[in-house]
DRENKOL-572591 format. One record per residue (C-alpha): residue in three letters; chain; residue number from 1; x, z, y. Coordinates in steps of 0.25 Angstrom, whole numbers. Layout:
<recs>
> type | mol | seq | x | z | y
> Ala | A | NUM | X | Z | Y
...
</recs>
This chain:
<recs>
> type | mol | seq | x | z | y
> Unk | A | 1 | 265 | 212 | 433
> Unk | A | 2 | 267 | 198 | 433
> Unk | A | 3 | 253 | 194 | 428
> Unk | A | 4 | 246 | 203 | 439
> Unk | A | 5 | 255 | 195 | 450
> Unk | A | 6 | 252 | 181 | 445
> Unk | A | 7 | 238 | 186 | 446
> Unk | A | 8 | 239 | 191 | 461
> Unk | A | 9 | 234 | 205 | 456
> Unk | A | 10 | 239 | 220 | 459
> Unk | A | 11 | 246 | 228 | 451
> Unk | A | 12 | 249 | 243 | 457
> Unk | A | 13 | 256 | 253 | 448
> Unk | A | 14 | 248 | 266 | 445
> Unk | A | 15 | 257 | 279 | 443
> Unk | A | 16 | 252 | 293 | 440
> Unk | A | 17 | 240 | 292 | 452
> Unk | A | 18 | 245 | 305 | 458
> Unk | A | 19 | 245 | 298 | 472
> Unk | A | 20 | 231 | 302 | 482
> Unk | A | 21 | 235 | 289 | 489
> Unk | A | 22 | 230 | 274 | 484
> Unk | A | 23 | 244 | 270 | 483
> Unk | A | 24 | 244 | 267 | 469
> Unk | A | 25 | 229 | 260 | 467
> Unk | A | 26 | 228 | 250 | 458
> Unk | A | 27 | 218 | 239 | 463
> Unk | A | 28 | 220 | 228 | 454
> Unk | A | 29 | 230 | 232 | 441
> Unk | A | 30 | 234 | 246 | 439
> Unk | A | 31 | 248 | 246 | 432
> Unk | A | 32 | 251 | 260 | 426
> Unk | A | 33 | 266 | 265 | 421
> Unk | A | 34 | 263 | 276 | 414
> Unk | A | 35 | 269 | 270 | 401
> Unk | A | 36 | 282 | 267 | 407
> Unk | A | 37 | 287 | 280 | 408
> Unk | A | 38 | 298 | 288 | 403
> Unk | A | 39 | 314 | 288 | 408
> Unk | A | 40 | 321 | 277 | 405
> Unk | A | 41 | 335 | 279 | 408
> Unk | A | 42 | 345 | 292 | 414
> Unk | A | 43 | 357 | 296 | 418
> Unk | A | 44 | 365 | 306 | 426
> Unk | A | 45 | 356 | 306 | 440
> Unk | A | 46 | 347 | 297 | 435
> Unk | A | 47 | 334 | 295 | 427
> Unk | A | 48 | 326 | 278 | 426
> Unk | A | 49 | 313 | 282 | 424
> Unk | A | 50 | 299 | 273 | 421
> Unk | A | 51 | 290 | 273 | 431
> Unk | A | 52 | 278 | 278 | 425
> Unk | A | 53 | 284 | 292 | 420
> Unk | A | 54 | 278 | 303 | 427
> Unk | A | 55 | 288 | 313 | 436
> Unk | A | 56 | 283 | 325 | 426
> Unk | A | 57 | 289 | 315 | 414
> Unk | A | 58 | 301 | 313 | 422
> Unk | A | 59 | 305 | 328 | 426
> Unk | A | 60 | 302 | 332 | 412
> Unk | A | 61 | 311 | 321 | 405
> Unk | A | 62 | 322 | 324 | 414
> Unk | A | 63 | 321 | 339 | 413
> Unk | A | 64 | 323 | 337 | 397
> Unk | A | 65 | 337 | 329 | 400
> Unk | A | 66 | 341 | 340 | 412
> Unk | A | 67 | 336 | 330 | 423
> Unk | A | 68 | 327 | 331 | 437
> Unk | A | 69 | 322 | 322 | 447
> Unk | A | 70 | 330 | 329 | 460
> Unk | A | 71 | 316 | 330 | 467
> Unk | A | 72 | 302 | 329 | 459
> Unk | A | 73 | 288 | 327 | 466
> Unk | A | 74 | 278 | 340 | 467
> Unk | A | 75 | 269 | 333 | 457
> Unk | A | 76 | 276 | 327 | 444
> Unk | A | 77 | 262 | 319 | 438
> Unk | A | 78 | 266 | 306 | 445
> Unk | A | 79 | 274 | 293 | 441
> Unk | A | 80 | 289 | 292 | 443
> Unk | A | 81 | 286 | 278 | 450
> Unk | A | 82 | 273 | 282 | 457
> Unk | A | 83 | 280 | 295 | 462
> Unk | A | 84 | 294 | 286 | 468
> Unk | A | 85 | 285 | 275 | 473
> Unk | A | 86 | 276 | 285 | 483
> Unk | A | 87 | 287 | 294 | 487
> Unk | A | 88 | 283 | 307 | 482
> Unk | A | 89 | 291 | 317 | 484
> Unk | A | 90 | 295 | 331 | 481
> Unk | A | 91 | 301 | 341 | 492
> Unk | A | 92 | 314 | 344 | 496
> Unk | A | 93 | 324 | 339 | 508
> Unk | A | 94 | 335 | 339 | 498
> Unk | A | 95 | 328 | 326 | 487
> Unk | A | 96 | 321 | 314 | 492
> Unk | A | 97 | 306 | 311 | 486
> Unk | A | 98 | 306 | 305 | 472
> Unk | A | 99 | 308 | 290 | 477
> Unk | A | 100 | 322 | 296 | 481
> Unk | A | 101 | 327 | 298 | 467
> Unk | A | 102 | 325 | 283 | 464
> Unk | A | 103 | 337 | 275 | 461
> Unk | A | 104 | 332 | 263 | 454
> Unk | A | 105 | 319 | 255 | 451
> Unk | A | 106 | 313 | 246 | 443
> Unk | A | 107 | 301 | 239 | 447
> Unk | A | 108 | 291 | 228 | 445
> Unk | A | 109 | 289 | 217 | 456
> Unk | A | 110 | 276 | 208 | 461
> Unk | A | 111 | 283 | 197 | 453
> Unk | A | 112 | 284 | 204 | 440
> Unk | A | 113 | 299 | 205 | 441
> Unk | A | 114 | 307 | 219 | 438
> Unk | A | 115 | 314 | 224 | 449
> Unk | A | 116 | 326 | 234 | 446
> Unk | A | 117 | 331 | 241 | 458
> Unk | A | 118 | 342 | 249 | 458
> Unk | A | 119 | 348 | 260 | 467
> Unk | A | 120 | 356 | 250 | 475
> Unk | A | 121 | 345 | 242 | 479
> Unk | A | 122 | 340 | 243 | 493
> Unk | A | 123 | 324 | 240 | 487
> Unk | A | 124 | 326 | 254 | 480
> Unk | A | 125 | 321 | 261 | 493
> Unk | A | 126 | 312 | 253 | 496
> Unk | A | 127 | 307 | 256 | 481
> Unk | A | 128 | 308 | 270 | 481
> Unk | A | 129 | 294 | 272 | 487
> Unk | A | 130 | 289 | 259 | 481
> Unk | A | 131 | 273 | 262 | 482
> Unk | A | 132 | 270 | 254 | 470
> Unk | A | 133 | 272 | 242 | 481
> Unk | A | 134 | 283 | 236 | 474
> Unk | A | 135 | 279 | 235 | 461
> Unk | A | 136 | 277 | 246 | 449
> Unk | A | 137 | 292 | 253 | 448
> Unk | A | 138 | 295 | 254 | 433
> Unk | A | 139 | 307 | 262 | 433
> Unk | A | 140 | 314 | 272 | 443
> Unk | A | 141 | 327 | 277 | 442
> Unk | A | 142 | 327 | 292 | 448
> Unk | A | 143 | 340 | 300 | 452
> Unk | A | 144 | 339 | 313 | 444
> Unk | A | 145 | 348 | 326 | 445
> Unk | A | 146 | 348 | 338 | 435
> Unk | A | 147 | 337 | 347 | 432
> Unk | A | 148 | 337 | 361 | 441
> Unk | A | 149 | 328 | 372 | 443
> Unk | A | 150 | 321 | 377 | 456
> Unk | A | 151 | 317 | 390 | 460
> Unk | A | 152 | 305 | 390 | 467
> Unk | A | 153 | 301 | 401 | 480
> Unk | A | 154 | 291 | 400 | 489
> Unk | A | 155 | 289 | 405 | 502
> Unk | A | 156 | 277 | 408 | 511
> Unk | A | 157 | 281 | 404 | 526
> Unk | A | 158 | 272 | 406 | 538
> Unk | A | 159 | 264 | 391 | 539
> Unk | A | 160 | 267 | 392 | 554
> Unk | A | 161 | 283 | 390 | 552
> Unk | A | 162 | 282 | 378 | 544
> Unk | A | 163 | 282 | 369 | 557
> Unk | A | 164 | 295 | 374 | 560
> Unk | A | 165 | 301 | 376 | 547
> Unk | A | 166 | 297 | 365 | 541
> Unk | A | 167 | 310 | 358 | 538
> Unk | A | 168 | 318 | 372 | 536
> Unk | A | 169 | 309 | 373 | 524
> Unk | A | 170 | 311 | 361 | 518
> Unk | A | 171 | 326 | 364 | 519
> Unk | A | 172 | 325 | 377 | 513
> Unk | A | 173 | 327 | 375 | 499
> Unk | A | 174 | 331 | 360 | 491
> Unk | A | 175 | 315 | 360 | 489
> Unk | A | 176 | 304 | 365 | 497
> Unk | A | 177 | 291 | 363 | 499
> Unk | A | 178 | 278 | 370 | 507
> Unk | A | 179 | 264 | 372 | 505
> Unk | A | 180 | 255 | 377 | 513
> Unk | A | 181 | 240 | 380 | 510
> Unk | A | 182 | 232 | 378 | 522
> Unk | A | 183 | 228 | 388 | 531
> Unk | A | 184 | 235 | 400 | 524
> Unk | A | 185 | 247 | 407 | 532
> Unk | A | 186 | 259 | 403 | 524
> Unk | A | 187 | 266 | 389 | 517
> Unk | A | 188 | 274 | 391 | 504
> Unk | A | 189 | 287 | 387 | 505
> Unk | A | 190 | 292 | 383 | 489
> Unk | A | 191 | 308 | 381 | 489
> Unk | A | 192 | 316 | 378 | 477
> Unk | A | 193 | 329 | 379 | 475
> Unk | A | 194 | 337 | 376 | 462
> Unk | A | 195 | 342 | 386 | 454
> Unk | A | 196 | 348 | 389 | 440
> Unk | A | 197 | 339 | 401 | 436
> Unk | A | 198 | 332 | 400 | 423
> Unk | A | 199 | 316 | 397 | 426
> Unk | A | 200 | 305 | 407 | 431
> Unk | A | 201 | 294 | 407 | 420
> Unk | A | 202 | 284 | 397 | 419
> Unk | A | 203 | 271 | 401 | 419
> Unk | A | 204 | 264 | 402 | 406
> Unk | A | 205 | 256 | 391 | 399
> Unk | A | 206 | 243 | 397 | 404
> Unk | A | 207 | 247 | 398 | 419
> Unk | A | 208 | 253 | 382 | 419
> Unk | A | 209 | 239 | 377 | 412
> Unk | A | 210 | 232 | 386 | 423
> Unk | A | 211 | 242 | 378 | 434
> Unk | A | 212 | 240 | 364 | 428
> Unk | A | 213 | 226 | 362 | 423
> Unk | A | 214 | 216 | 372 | 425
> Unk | A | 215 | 222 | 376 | 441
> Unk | A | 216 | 222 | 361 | 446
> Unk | A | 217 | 211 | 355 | 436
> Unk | A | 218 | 200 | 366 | 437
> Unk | A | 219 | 202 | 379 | 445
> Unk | A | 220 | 207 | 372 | 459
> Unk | A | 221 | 200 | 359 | 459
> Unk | A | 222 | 185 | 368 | 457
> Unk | A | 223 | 190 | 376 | 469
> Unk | A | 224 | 193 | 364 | 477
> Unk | A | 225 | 180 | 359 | 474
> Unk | A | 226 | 172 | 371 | 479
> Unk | A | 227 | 183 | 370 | 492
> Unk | A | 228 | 177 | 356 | 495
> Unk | A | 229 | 164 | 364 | 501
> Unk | A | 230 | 171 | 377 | 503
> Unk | A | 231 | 183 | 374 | 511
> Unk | A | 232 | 183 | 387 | 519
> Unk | A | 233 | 189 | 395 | 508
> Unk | A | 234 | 201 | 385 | 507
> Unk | A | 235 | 210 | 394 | 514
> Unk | A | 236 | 208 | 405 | 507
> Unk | A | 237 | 211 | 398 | 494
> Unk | A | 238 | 224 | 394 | 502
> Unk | A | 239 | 229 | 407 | 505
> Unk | A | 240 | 227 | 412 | 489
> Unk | A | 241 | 233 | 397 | 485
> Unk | A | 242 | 245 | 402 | 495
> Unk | A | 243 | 247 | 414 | 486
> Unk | A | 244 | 246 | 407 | 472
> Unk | A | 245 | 256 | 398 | 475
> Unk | A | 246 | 266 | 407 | 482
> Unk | A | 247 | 274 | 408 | 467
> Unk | A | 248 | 286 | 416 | 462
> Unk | A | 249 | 300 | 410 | 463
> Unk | A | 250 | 302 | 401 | 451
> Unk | A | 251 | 313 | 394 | 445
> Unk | A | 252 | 310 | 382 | 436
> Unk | A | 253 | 314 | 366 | 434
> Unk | A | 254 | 312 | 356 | 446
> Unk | A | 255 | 302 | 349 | 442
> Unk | A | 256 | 294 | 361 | 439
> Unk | A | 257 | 294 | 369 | 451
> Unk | A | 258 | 295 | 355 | 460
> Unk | A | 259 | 282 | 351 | 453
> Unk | A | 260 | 268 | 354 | 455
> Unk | A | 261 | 256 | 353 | 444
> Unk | A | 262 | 247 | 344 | 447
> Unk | A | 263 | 237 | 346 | 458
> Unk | A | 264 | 222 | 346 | 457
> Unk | A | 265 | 215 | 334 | 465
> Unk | A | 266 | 216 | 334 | 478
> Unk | A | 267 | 220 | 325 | 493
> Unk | A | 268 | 235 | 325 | 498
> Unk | A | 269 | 241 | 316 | 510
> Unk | A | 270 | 255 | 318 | 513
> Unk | A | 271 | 264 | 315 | 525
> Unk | A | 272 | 281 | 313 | 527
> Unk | A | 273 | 285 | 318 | 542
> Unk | A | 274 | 298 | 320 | 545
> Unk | A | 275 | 305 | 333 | 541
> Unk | A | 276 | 308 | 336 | 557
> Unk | A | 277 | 293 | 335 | 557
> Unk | A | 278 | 288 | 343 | 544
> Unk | A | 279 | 285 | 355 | 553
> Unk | A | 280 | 277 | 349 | 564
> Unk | A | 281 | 269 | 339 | 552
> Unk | A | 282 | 267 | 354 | 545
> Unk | A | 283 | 262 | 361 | 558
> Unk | A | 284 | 252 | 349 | 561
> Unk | A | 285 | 246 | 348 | 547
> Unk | A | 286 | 243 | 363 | 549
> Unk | A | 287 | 238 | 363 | 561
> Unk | A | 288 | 226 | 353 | 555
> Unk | A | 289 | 221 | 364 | 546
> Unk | A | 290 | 215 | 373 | 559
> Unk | A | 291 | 214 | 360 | 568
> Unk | A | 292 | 204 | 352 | 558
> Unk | A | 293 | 199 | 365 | 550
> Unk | A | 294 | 205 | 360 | 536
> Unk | A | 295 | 204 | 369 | 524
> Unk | A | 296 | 214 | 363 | 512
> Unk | A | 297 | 214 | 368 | 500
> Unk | A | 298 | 228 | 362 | 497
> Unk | A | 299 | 243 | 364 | 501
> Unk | A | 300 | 249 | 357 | 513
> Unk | A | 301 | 264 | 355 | 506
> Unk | A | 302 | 274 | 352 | 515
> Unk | A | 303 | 287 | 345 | 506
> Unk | A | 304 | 300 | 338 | 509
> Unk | A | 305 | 309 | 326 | 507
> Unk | A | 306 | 322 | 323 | 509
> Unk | A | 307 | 324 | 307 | 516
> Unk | A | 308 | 323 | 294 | 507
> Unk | A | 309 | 328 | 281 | 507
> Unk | A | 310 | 314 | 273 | 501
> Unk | A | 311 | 307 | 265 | 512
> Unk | A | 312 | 293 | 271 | 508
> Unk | A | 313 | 299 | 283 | 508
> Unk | A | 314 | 291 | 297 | 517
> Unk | A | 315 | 304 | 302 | 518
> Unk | A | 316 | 312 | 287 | 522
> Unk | A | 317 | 322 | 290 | 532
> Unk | A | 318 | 321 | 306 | 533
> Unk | A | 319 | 318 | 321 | 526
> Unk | A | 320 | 304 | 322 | 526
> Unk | A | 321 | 293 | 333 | 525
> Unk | A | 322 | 280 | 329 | 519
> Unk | A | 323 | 265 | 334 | 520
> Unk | A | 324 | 257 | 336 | 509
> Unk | A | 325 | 243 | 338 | 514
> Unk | A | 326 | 231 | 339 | 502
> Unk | A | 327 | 216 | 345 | 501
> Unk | A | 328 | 207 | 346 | 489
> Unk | A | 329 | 197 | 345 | 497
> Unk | A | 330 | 189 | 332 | 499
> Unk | A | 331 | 184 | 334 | 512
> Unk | A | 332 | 196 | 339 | 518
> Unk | A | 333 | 206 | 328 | 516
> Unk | A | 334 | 201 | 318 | 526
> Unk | A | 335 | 203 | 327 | 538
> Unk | A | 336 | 215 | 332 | 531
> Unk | A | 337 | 222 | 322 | 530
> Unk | A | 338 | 218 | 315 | 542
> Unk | A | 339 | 222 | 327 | 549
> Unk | A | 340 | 235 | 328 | 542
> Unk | A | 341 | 239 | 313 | 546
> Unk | A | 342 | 232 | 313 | 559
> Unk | A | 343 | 245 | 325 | 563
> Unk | A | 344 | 256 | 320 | 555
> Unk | A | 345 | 255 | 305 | 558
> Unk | A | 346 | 262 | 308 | 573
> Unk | A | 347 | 275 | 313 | 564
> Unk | A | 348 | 277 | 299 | 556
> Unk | A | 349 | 272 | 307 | 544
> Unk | A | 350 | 272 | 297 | 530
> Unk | A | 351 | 262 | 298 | 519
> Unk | A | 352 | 265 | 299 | 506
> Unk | A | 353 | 262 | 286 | 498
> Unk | A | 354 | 254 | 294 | 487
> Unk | A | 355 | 244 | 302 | 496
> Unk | A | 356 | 234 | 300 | 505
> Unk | A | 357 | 237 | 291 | 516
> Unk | A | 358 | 229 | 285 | 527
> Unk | A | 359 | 241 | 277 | 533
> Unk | A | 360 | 242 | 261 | 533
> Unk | A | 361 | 252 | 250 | 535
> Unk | A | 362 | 257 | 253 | 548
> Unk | A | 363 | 258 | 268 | 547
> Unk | A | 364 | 268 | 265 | 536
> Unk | A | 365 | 276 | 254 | 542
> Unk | A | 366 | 279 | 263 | 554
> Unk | A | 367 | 281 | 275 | 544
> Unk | A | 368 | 291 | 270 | 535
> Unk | A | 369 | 304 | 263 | 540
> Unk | A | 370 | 306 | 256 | 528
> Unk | A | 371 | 292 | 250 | 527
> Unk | A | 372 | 296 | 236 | 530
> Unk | A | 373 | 306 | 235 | 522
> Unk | A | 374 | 297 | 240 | 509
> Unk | A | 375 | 286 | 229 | 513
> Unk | A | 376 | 299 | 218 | 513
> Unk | A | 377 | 302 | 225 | 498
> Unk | A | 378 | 287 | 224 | 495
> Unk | A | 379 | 286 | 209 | 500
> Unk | A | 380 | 297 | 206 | 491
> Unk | A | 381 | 293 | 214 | 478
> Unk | A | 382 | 279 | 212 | 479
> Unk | A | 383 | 276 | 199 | 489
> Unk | A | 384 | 262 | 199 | 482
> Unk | A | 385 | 257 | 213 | 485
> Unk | A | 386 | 255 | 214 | 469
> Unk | A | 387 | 258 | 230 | 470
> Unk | A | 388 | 249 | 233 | 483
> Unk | A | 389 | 236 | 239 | 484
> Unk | A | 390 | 228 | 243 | 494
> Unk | A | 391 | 236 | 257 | 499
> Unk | A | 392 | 248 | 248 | 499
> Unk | A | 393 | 242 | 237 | 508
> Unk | A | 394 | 236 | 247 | 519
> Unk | A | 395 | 251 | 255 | 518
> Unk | A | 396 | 260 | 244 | 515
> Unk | A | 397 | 250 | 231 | 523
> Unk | A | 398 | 243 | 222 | 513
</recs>
């Protein structure tokens, strides 16, 4: 750190590359952590952690000691640090997202000098969402509570009373989210509550490899290829996905039935409206399919999150409902997402740090509150710009 400053270049710190947007581009020195991982220290509520430990590492080394996080993200392939510092979140208005649970830091400034910070310093909010603008964070201490099971339900509701319910939902269990596949009739509403029954059996060795390497490596991405040029039969494969993924109840750990496996390729951009404002962002996005004729081979997922205190927060200052729009489909996403951004700008929507984003400087500065005073923390921790690159400087100003 210290050479690559006395030399005037940039360094940018690389996590797991899970993100779609270029926030963690590396143009001159790419700095990876993956070899400072692993926890470091524990204690009752508590767990410090190395930056460069995945979130799948982490849930599994607290599960062995009877640990959890209180909320984990939908996908658990991503850095500890990367996954704090772009506010990534799960869903549920009881739990802020993952930058919430942090309550203490230890980072690296422009000058080369560590800075520790703990839960009584008034920089750890404006840290909690750091962007890699402030300098690779080596350590991160997370509030932790004990493990617990889930029972998972899920519940088809009429796609035309999401508008209106849309906060009721979100209420209706400590978590909640919705997915809706485009066009078809209904949105699947998975609650889960805690419980103490034993587990519902997991399925067998056969059906995870299908679930894990052959159904997102081979089957679904050669039929997303022949929907590139055949998109008329999108909703139809909608309606059967509909089906497959309306499950029997389960009962299993957090951080399995919280979790996702990983995805096959594709485009997602997401947006933060207020939670008073869920149902009309929902009711708009709808409303693009039949407007623009748009045939998404994807879900539409529709998650919550309580209020935060980090500056760079999407949920700064208020609960929040966020918009997870995504396609497979190369030609589709430019008109998608165009579209999507084109209706939900009018509610103040945010984007999320780590997907697709077409927003600039200006659009942040009147977005986030705190903006200001992250760009004074910036100016102090980084007055040379080492950490930027060139997403930061058309979202933060060169």
């Amino acid at each position: 750190m210290r050479a690559a400053a006395a030399s005037g270049r940039r360094i940018r710190a690389v996590g797991a590359g899970h993100s779609w947007s270029a926030i963690a581009a590396p143009e001159d020195i790419a700095l990876t952590l993956d070899r400072m991982s692993g926890i470091v220290a524990r204690g009752p509520g508590w767990v410090r952690v190395k930056a460069g430990t995945r979130l799948r590492q982490l849930n599994r080394a607290l599960g062995a000691v009877g640990e959890a996080l209180p909320v984990v993200a939908s996908i658990a392939q991503q850095s500890v640090a990367g996954a704090v510092g772009t506010g990534t979140h799960g869903s549920s208005l009881s739990h802020g997202n993952l930058s919430s649970l942090v309550c203490g830091a230890r980072l690296v400034a422009g000058d080369g000098s560590v800075l520790e910070i703990g839960e009584d310093d008034e920089r750890l909010d404006g840290i909690r969402v750091h962007l890699g603008a402030l300098g690779p964070v080596t350590e991160l201490t997370l509030r932790t509570t004990a493990r617990f099971n889930l029972s998972e339900t899920i519940e088809p509701v009429p796609v035309e009373q999401v508008a209106s319910r849309a906060e009721e939902l979100g209420r209706s269990a400590e978590y909640v989210k919705v997915w809706w596949m485009p066009q078809t009739a209904n949105v699947l509403v998975f609650r889960y509550e805690r419980t103490d029954e034993s587990m519902t059996r997991l399925p067998s060795p056969e059906t995870q490899r299908l679930l894990e390497n052959w159904l997102p490596r081979a089957i679904l991405p050669a039929l997303y290829a022949w929907q590139q040029n055949h998109s008329s039969g999108v909703p139809r494969f909608n309606e059967v996905a509909t089906r497959w993924l309306t499950k029997k109840r389960r009962v299993g750990p957090s951080t399995l039935l919280l979790t996702t496996p990983e995805p096959i390729r594709h485009y997602e951009t997401e947006a933060a409206v207020a939670l008073a404002a869920g149902g009309e962002a929902f009711d708009r996005t709808v409303r693009l399919f039949d407007r623009d004729d748009l045939h998404a081979n994807f879900i539409l997922e529709l998650r919550y999150s309580k209020a935060d205190t980090g500056w760079m927060s999407t949920a700064y200052g208020g609960d929040v409902v966020h918009l997870g729009a995504c396609t497979a489909i190369r030609g589709l996403k430019r008109p998608y997402f165009d579209g999507f951004w084109g209706a939900l700008r009018p509610l103040g929507a945010r984007p999320h740090w780590a997907k697709e984003t077409v927003h600039e400087s200006p659009d942040v500065l009147s977005l986030y509150p705190m903006a200001d005073r992250f760009l004074d923390l910036r100016n102090q921790i980084d007055p040379q710009r080492m950490f930027a690159n060139g997403f930061l400087d058309r979202m933060l100003g060169p």
